[in-house]
C-alpha positions in Angstrom: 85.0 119.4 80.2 87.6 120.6 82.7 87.1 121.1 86.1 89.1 122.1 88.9 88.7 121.4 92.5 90.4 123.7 95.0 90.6 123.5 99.0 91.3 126.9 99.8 89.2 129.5 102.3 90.9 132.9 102.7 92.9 133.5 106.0 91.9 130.2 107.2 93.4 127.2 105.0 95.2 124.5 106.3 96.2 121.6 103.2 95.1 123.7 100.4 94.9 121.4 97.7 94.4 121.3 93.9 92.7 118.5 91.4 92.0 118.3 87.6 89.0 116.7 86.3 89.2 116.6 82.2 86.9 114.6 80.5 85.6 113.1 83.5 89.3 111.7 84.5 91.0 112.8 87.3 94.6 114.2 85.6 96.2 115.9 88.5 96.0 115.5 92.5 98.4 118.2 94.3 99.2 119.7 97.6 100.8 123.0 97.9 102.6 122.2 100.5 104.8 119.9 98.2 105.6 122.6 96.5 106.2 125.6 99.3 108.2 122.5 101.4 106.0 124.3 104.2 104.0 121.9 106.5 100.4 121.9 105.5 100.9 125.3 104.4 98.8 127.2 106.2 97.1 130.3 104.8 98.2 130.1 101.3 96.8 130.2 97.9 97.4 127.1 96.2 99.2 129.0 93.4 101.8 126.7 92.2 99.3 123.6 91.9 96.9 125.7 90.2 99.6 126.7 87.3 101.3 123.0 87.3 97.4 121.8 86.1 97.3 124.3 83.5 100.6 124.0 82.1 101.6 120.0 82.5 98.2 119.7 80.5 98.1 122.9 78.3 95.2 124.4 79.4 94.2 127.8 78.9 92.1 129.7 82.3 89.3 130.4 79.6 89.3 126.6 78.9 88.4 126.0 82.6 84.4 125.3 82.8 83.8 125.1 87.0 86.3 126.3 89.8 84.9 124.1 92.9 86.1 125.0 96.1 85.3 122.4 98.9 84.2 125.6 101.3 81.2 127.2 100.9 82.5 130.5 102.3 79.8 133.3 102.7 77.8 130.8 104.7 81.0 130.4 107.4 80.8 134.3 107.4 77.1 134.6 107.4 76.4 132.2 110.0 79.1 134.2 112.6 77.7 137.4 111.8 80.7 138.7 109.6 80.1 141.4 106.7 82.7 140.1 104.9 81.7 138.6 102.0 83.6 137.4 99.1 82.0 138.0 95.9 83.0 135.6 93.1 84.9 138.0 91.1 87.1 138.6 94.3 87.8 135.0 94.7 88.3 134.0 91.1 91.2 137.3 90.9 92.7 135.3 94.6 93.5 132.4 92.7 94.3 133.4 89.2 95.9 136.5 90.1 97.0 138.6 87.1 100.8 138.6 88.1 100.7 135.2 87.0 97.8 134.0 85.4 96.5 135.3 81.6 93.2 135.3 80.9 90.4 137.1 79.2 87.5 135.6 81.0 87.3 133.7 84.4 85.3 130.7 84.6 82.4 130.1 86.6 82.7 129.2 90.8 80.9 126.7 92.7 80.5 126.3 96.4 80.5 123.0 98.0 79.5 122.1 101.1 83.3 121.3 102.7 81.3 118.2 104.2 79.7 117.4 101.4 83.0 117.5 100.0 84.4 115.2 101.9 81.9 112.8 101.5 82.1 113.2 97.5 85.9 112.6 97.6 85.6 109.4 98.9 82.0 107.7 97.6 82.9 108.2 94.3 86.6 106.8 93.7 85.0 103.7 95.8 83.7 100.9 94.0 80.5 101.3 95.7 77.6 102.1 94.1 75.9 102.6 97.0 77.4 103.4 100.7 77.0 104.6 104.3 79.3 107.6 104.4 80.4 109.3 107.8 82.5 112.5 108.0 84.3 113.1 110.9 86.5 116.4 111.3 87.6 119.3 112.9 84.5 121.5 112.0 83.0 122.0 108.2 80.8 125.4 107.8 78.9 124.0 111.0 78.9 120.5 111.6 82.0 118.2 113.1 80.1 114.8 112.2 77.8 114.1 109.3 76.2 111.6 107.8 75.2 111.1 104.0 73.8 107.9 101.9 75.6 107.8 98.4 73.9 106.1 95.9 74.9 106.4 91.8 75.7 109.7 91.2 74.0 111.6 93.9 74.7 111.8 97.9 72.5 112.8 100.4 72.3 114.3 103.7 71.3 112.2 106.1 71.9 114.3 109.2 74.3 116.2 110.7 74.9 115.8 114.4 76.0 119.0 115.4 75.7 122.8 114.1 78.2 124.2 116.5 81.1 121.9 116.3 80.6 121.1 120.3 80.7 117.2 118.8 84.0 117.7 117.4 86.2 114.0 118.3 89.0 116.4 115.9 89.1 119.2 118.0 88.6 116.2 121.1 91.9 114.5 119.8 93.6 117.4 118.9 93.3 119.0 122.3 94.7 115.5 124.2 97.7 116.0 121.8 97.7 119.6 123.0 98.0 118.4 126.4 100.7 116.0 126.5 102.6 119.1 124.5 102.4 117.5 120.9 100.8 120.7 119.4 97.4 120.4 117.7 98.8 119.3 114.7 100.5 116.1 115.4 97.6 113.4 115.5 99.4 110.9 114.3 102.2 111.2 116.9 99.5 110.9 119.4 98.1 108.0 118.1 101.3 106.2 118.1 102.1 107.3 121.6 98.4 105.8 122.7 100.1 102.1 121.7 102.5 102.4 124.8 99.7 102.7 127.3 96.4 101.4 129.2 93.2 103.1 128.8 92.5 103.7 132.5 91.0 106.9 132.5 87.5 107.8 131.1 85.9 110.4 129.6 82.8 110.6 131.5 81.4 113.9 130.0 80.5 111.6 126.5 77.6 110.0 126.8 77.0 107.3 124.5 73.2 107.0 123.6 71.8 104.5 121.4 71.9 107.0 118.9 74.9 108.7 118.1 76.2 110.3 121.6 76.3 113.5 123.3 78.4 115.9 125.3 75.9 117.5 127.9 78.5 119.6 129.4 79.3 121.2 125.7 75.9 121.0 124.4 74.2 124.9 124.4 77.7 126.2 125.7 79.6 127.3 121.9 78.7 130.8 121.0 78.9 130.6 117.5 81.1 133.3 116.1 82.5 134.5 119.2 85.2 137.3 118.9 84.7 137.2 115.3 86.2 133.5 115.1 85.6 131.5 111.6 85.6 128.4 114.0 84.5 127.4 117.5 88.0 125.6 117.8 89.5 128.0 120.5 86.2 127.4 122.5 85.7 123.5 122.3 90.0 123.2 123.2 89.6 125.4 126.3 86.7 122.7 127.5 88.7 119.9 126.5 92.0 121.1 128.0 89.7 121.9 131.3 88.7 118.1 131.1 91.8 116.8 130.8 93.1 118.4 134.0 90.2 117.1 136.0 91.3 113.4 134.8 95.1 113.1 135.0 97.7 115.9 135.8 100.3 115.6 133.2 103.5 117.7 133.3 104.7 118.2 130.2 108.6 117.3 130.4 109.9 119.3 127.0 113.9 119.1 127.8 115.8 121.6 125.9 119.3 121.2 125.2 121.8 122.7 122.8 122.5 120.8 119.7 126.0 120.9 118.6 125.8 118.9 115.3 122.9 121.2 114.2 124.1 124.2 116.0 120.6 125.2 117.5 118.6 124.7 120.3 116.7 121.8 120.4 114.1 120.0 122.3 112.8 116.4 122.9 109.2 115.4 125.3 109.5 112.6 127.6 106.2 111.0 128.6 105.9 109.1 131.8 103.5 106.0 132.0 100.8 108.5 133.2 101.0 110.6 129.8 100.8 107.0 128.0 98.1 106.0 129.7 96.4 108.9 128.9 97.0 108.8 125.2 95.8 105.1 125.5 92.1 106.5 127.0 91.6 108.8 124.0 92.5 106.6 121.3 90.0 104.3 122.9 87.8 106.3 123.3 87.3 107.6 119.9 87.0 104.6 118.5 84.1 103.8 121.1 82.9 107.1 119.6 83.5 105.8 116.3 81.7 102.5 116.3 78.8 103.8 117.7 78.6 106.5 115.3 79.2 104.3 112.5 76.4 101.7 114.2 74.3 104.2 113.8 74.5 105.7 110.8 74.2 101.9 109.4 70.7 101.3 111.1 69.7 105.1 109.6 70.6 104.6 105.9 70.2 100.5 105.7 73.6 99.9 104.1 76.7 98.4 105.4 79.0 99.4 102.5 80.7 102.3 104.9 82.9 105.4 103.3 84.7 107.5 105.7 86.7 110.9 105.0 87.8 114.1 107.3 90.6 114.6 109.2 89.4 111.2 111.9 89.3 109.1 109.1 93.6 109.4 109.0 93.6 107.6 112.0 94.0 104.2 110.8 94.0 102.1 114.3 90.1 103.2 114.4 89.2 102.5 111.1 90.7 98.7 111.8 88.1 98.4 114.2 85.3 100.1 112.3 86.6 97.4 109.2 86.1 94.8 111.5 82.8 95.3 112.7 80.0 92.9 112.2 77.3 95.4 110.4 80.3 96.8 108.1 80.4 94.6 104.9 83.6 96.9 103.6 84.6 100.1 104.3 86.8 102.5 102.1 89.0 105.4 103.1 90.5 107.5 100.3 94.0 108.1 100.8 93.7 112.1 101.5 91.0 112.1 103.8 92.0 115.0 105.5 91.3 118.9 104.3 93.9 118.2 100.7 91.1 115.6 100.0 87.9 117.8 99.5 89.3 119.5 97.0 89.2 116.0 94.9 85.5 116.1 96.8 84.5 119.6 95.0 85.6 118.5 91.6 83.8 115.4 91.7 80.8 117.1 93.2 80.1 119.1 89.9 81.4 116.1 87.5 78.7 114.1 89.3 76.0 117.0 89.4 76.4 119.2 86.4 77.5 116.0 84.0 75.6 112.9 85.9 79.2 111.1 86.1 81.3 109.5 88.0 85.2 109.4 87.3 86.2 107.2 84.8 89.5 104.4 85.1 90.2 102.9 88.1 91.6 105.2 91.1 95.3 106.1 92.0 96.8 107.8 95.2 99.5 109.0 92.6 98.3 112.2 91.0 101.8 114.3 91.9 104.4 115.4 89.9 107.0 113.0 88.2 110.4 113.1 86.5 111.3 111.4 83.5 114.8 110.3 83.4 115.8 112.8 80.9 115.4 115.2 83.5 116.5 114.0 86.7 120.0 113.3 84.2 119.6 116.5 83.7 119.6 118.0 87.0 122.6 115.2 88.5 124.3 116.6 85.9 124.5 120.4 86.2 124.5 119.8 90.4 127.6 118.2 89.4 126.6 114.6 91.3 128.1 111.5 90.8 125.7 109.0 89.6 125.7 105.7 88.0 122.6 104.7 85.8 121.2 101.2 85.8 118.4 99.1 83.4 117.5 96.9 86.4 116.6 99.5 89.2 115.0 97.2 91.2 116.9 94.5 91.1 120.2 96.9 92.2 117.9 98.7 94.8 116.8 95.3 96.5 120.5 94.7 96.9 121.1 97.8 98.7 118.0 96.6 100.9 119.2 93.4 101.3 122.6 94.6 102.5 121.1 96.4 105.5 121.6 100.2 103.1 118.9 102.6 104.1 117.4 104.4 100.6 115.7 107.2 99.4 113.5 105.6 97.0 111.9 108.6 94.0 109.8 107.1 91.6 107.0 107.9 89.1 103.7 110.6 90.4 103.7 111.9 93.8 101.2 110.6 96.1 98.1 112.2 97.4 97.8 112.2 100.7 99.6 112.3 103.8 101.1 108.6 103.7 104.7 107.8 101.4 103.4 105.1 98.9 106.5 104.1 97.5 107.3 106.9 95.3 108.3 109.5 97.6 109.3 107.1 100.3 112.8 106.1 102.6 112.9 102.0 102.7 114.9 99.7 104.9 115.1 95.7 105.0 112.3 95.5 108.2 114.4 92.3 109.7 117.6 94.6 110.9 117.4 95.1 114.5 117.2 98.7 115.5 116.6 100.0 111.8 113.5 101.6 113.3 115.9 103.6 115.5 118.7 103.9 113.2 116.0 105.7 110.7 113.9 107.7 113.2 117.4 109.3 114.8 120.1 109.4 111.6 117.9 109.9 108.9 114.2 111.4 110.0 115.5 113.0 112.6 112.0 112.7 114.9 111.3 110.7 118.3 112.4 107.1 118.6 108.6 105.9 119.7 107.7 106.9 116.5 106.3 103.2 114.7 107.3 102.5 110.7 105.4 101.3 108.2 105.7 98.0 106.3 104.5 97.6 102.5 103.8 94.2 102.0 102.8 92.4 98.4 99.2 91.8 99.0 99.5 88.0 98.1 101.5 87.6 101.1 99.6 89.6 104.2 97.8 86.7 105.1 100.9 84.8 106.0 101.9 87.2 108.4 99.1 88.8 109.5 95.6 88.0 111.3 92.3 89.4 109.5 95.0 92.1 107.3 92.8 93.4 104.8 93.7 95.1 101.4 95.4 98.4 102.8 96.7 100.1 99.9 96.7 103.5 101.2 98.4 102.6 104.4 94.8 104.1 106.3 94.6 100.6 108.3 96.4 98.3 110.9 97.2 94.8 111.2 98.3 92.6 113.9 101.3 90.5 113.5 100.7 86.6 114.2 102.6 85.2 117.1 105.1 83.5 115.1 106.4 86.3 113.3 106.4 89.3 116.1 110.2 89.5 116.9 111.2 89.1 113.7 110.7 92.1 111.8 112.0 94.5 114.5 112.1 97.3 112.4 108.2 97.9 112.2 106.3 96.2 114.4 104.8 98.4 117.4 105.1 98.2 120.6 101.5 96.0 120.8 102.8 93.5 117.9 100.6 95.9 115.5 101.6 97.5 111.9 100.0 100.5 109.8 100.7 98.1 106.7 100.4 99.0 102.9 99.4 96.2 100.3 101.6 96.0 97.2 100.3 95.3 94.0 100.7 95.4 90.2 97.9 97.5 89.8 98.4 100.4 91.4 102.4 100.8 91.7 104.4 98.3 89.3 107.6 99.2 89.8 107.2 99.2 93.4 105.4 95.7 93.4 108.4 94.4 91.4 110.9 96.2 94.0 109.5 94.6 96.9 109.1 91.0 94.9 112.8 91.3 94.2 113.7 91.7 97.8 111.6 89.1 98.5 112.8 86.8 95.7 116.9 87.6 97.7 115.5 87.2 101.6 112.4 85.2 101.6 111.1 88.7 102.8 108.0 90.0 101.4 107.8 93.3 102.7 109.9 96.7 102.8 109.8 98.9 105.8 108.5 102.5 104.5 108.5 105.9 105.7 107.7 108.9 103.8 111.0 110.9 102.0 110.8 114.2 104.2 112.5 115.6 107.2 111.2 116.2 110.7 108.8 119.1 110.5 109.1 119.2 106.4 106.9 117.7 103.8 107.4 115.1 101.6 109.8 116.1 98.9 108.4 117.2 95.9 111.5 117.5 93.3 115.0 115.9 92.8 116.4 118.5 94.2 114.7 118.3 97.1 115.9 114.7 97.4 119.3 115.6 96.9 119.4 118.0 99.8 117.8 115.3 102.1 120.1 112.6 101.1 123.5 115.0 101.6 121.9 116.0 104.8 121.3 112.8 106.5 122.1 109.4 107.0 120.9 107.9 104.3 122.8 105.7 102.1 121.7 105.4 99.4 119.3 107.7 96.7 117.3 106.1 94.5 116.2 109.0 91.3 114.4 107.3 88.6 117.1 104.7 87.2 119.7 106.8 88.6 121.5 105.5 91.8 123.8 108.3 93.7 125.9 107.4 97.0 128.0 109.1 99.0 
């Protein structure tokens, strides 16, 4: 049995994503923006993913038994009054186009529901066997928020709370970021800006019922469809933007200036306490949003086991305070929540309702490429790099760490998912003063508000943290106890929190045994962690990619496998 699971939606893809199903295990988790090195990749046909499956595990088109895409297409089109569409012939021949693909016979297409998608790709890699699960986004075929019971192999609608995406707390938070001039596709820079602020300003137009909530103002205002749109996106934004104007006036303060070390013009954003504040009022209240809609959903379905996917579900400071609530008993967020995830949703969508199954082994975030040694030898040696190899990697790279070095650390699969894992990741002793800085301005190159991440061995969160709870995907926060809030400058935010990760044997080994050999020389537990990537890039993908960071920044350090390269 092989099955592939695709996000992709002609003209109108952001994160298209690719996973392998074979024999019920999940072989292969990738994003094509990886391996474009273009930010979320807008618009294009996940190409090199789909040919990396076939040929990293020999598999022949005529071998594939369902294609699963985590859109259900025609419906979009049908629903806005569009003659335009896509037979399955047409959309088979998109993604295995002849130029590159061989084939005598195509396999067969399935349409998923993109929420029903997202609910899939994260109910059944839990270790629930049965679950609340809320979907939260931007906008699927029609609704923004849904909500679905999970039980065994089969998911259910519950209800979806909107048909027009007027409900939409994506298109809500993307529009504040909007606003204060972040662009629409910079949530999580929003969300770390909301820290520096005090919610003083309310959104009065929500109304939050015992049910749910509502948006008078919006509801009966979308015109589905209008101007041929596949999504009410423009409309919703204008409404918000409208909003926002009648609450605070913020003037966006985007200095340019010429850059002489990059030799381009450049910009920064400067936010006043006004723009701070304002960031802090969204942020808070979403996750008023959030808790009621999660309340809610509880008292509909009668269980407090609570999975959450879509684009909201990345924003880990509300999904702390959904984890915390009373009626949640646990809650689990897969680690590609967002639009890359729902193509692990589709897949798992026909494995659980064409074969009755669930995946089999326990989950992974790492489902990327990786490099055996052989070959990243290979490549240091024809770029004509200097390199030294060693047999105790860790042990030599918790030295560097310990000596204050910054490294680019390149281990093992790639992760899925938006967040560096410790295999594509840039790591830094978290006790230096001003390492936060040092990283966001020499080596990241991004704004210096911007908060780090510390991965922590899971034994040891409860030392340093009050109510941490297992984080392994970095999708939750964690406040720092009194004692220990000045000490690791490097990534505690500005309100004494931490997006943390929790390190285990499990799930990374030779990342576990990295951060136990820095703590074993410092009495240090914990790394600080960012993902391997540039400002406005994504996540390296190859060596070679790592290479061209590492000459091209301040980094000291590259880590390759058990090759270590300095400058």
């Amino acid at each position: 049995m092989v099955i592939l699971g695709i996000n992709y939606f002609p003209q109108f893809t952001h994160d298209p994503a690719v996973v392998l199903i074979r024999d019920g295990k999940i072989e292969a988790m990738l994003e094509e923006e990886r391996f474009v090195q273009e930010k979320r990749a807008f618009n294009r046909v996940p190409l090199n993913s789909i040919k990396y499956c076939l040929d990293k595990f020999d598999i022949k088109i005529e071998e594939i038994d369902y294609v699963a895409l985590s859109w259900d297409c025609n419906r979009v089109y049908e629903k806005r009054g569009l003659n335009c569409r896509v037979s399955d012939e047409k959309m088979l021949k998109m993604l295995f186009p002849r130029s590159i693909f061989k084939y005598e016979s195509l396999p067969k297409l399935v349409y998923v529901d993109h929420h029903k998608a997202h609910a899939a790709s994260s109910f059944y890699v839990s270790n629930f066997d049965e679950s609340t699960i809320v979907i939260v986004d931007g906008q699927g075929e029609e609704s923004s928020i849904s909500i679905w019971r999970g039980k065994g192999n089969k998911i259910d609608l519950i209800r979806m709370l909107d048909t027009d995406g007027h409900l939409s707390l994506g298109y809500l938070y993307d529009s504040a970021s909007l606003y204060l001039g972040l662009g629409v596709w910079n949530s999580g820079k929003f969300m770390g800006l909301s820290s520096y602020g005090n919610p003083r300003f309310d959104l009065e137009c929500i109304n939050i019922n015992k049910e749910y909530f509502s948006i008078p103002a919006l509801q009966g205002k979308v015109e589905i469809g209008l101007n041929n749109q596949l999504d009410e996106s423009s409309q919703i934004r204008k409404f918000w933007i409208e909003e926002f104007s009648k609450i605070v006036n913020v003037e966006n303060k985007r200095m340019y200036f010429y850059d002489y070390e990059r030799g381009k013009l450049s910009h920064r954003l400067e936010f006043n306490d006004i723009a701070k504040d304002f960031a802090a009022s969204i942020q808070s209240k979403l996750e008023e949003v959030l808790v009621n809609v999660v309340k809610s959903a509880i008292n509909e379905t009668g269980c407090r086991n609570v999975c959450l996917s879509g684009g909201v579900a990345l924003n880990c400071v509300a999904n702390n305070v959904i984890d915390k609530l009373d009626v949640v008993d646990n809650l689990f967020v897969q680690p590609a929540a967002g639009d890359a995830g729902s193509s692990l949703g589709a897949a798992l969508t026909v494995l659980a309702e064409v074969y009755s199954l669930r995946p089999s082994g326990k989950f992974s975030p790492y489902g990327g490429p990786e490099y055996s040694n052989n070959i990243i030898k290979n490549i240091l040696d024809n770029t004509g790099v200097k390199y030294s190899y060693t047999d105790d990697i860790c042990g030599k790279s918790s030295d560097l760490l310990s000596d204050g070095q910054v490294i680019g650390w390149f281990q093992g699969k790639m992760e899925f998912g938006p967040r560096a894992l410790g295999s594509r990741s840039i790591l830094a002793n978290p006790c230096i003063k001003n390492i936060n800085n040092i990283v966001n301005d020499k080596v990241k190159f991004r704004e210096l508000w911007r908060p780090f991440a510390p991965s922590i061995l899971n034994s040891e969160k409860d030392k340093y943290f009050k109510d941490a709870s297992e984080s392994p995907y970095m999708l939750k926060t964690a406040s720092f106890k009194e004692e220990y809030r000045n000490k690791f400058p490097g990534i505690t935010h500005i309100d004494y929190t931490a997006r943390l990760q929790t390190v285990d044997d499990s799930l990374n080994p030779k990342y576990n045994k990295l951060i136990e050999s820095f703590n074993a020389k410092t009495d240090v537990p914990m790394v600080l962690n960012t993902s391997f990537n540039k400002r406005g890039k994504p996540i390296v993908n190859s060596p070679y990619e790592a290479l061209e960071m590492f000459y091209s920044t301040g980094m000291d350090t590259l880590v390759l496998g058990d090759f270590i390269i300095k400058k």
